[in-house]
C-alpha positions in Angstrom: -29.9 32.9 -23.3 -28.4 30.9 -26.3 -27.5 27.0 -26.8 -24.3 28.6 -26.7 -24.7 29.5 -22.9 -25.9 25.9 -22.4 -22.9 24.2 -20.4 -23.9 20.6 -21.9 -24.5 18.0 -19.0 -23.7 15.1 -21.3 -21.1 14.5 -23.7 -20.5 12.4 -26.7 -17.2 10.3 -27.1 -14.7 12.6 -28.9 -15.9 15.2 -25.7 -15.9 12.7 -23.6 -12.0 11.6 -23.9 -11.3 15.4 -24.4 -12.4 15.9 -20.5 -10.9 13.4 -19.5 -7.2 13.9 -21.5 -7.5 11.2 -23.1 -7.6 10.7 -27.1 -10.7 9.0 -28.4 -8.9 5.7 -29.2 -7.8 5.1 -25.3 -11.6 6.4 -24.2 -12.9 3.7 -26.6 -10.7 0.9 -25.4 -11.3 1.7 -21.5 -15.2 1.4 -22.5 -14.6 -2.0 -24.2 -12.8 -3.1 -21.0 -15.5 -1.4 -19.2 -12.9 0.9 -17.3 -15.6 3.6 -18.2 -18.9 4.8 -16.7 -22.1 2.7 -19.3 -23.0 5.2 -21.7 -26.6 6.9 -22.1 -27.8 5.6 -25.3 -29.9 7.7 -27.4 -31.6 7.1 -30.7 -30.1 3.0 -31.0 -26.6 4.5 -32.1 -25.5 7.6 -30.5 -24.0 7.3 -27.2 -23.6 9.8 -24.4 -20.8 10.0 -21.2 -22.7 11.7 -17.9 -19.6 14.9 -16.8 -20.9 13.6 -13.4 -20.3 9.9 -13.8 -16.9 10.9 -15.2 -16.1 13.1 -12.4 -16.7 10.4 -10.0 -14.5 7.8 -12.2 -11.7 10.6 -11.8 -12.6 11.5 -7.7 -12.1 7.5 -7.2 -8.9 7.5 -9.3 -7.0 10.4 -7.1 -6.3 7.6 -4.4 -4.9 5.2 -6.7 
């Protein structure tokens, strides 16, 4: 099996927005508001989005 078989658990911003629908510069301004799940943060700068955490954002969203 290959990375390219690995289904990546987490996701960095531009993938992120991209599951969600959204473009980068809405995901970026919903984290700022802190509309978004808190990213993992690896290595000081790079930041990672849980698909989990964003599934349950968009589960709690189908009521609203």
């Amino acid at each position: 099996m290959g990375n390219a078989d690995i289904e990546p658990r987490c996701l960095d911003t531009k993938q992120a927005a991209a599951y969600l629908g959204l473009s980068t510069k809405t995901f970026r301004r919903l984290e700022l508001n802190g509309e978004m799940p808190r990213p993992i943060l690896i290595a000081k700068r790079k930041k990672l989005w849980d698909k989990q955490e964003l599934d349950s954002l968009i589960d709690g969203l189908k009521g609203f």
